[in-house]
C-alpha angles and dihedrals in degrees: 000000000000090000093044083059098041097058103042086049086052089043088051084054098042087051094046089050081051098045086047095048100045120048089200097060097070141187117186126173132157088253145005095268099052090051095047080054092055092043090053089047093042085055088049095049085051101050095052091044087053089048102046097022116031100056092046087059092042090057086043097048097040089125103052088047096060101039089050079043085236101323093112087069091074075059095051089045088052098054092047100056088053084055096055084041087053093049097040086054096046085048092050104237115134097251112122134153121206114220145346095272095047082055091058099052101035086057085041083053095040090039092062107040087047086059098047092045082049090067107042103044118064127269097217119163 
């Protein structure tokens, strides 16, 4: 459960980092409660959009990642951040990104700050 809790928390960072860097990934609310809430829920989305979906397109892709050498997984990111966009938005919460390059920035951005919040914080189970 700690884990759980450790990297949604890093994935609610890593999206914040992402939401203040780019002007095209938003988060809009009427107060500062109500958009800490959606970004908890955002990171929630995305977590569960890493663990079911993300593994299922990686099989799918293999070759593409081994002829790119691994490139083809900013793609993959990408696509996975305008998931979670497209079922924020279904689920009505103010979470959008705008485009496919944003995308691509916004999961090389929350790639890397995951990463680093990975490492610091503690893996507990």
């Amino acid at each position: 459960m700690m884990n759980f809790l450790v990297k949604t928390i890093a994935n609610a960072a890593a999206l914040l980092v992402a939401i203040w860097l780019l002007q095209d990934i938003t988060l809009t609310g009427d107060s500062t409660g109500k958009k800490a809430w959606t970004l908890i829920l955002v990171a929630l989305i995305f977590g569960l959009v890493n663990f079911l979906v993300k593994p299922v397109v990686k099989l799918l892709t293999l070759p593409l990642f081994i002829l790119t050498l691994g490139l083809i997984t900013l793609v993959v990111n990408a696509l996975m951040l305008l998931l979670t966009s497209w079922l924020a938005d279904a689920l009505d919460l103010n979470f959008h990104v705008e485009g496919f390059w944003t995308a691509v920035l916004g999961g090389l951005i929350i790639s890397v700050v995951s990463w680093a919040l990975n490492v610091v914080l503690p893996d507990k189970d």
